[in-house]
C-alpha positions, 0 to 999 in steps of 0.5 A, spaced: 500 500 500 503 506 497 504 511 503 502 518 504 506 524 501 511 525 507 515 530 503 511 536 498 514 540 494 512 547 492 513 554 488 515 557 492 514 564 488 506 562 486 505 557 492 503 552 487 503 545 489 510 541 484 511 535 486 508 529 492 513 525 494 510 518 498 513 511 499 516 513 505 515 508 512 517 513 516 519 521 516 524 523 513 529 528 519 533 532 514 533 535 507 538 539 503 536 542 496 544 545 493 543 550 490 541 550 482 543 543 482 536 540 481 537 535 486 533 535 492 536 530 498 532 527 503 534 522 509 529 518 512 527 515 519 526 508 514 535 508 514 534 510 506 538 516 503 534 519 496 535 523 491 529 527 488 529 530 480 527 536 482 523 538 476 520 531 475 518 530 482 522 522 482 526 518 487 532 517 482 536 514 487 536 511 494 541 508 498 539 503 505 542 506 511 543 501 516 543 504 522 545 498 526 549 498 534 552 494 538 551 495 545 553 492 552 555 487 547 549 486 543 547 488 536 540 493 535 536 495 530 536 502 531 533 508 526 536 514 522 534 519 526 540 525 525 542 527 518 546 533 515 549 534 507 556 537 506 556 543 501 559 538 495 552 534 495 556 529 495 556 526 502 551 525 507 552 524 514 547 520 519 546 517 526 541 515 530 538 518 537 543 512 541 549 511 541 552 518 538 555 514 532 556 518 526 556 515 519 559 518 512 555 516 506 557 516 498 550 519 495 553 517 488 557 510 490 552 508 496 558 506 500 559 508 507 565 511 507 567 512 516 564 511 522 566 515 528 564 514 535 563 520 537 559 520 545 557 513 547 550 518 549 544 520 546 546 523 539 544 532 538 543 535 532 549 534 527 552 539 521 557 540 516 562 547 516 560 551 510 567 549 506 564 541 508 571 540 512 569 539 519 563 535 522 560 538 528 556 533 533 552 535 540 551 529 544 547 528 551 546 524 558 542 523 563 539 519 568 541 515 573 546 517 579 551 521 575 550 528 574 548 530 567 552 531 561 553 534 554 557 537 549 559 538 542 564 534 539 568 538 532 571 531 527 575 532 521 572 530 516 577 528 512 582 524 518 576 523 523 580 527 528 577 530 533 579 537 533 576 540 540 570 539 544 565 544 548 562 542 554 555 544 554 554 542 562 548 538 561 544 542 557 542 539 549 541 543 543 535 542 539 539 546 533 546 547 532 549 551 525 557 553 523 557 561 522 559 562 514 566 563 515 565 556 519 570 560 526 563 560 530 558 554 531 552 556 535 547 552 539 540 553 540 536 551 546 528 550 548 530 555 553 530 560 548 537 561 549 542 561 543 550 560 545 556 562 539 561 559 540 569 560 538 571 554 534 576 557 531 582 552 534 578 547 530 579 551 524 587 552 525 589 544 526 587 543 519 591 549 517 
């Protein structure tokens, strides 16, 4: 039985209705449309990574994206639940809401290039540096008898170093973004609170 349209795709000149995407099992998390590429990029909680004809309105590509853990020794089925696409349109990178496990994807091979553990916790928001070179990754822990903790921790993504990292004293973001010059990353909170962060010690260890 074919899906409802989980994705729309409009004028957003006229408002006019272009496209319908359905044949998702699940929602998709992130979408990325480059900029006069004709492409539109989606990632879903169905573990698949699409490509859209823009201007046709169809899937011409789809990648399964197994997210798939071991934990205390056991193997889980867990889903895609964070995703971001780096600047070349060629890359994604995803993980599921446990553990912070980042994976980088091929669009083009559909291969998976690296996993990097980031945190052993609870995955944030994930985001690309505009010049598609470092990878920023929040993560979370809470419960149980020690205290809460969270950060952000900065990767190359070329190496899989980890560049720095920024303690967020127990506080998680539901939004994160690199500035244009990709030297500050802000952190948005359900608080209201938005913190930038100077993150230019990460830039200069690639310098």
């Amino acid at each position: 039985m074919e899906s409802p349209p989980l994705v729309w795709l409009h004028d957003a000149a006229t408002g006019k209705k272009l496209a319908e995407l359905k044949n998702f099992d699940r929602p998709p998390v992130a979408l990325s449309w480059p900029a006069d590429d004709g492409r539109l990029l989606v990632a879903a909680q169905d573990n698949t990574l699409r490509q859209i004809n823009v201007g046709a309105g169809v899937e011409f590509s789809r990648i399964n994206a197994p997210h798939d853990a071991e934990i205390m020794g056991e193997v889980h089925k867990r889903s895609l639940d964070k995703a971001a696409f780096g600047p070349r349109s060629v890359d994604a990178f995803t993980s599921s809401d446990y553990p912070a496990h980042v994976h980088r994807w091929n669009l083009d091979t559909g291969k998976k290039v690296w996993t990097i553990r980031a945190s052993e916790a609870a995955t944030g928001p994930i985001v690309i540096s505009p010049d598609g070179r470092i990878m920023a990754c929040a993560w979370g822990h809470s419960g149980g008898n020690q205290p809460d903790t969270s950060g952000v921790s900065l990767w190359s993504v070329a190496t899989q170093q980890e560049l720095m990292q920024i303690d967020l004293a127990g506080a998680s973001p539901y939004s994160m973004a690199f500035s244009p010059d990709g030297r500050r990353v802000v952190t948005g909170f359900d608080s209201g609170t938005a913190l930038v962060w100077n993150v230019a010690e990460a830039v200069a260890k690639l310098e």
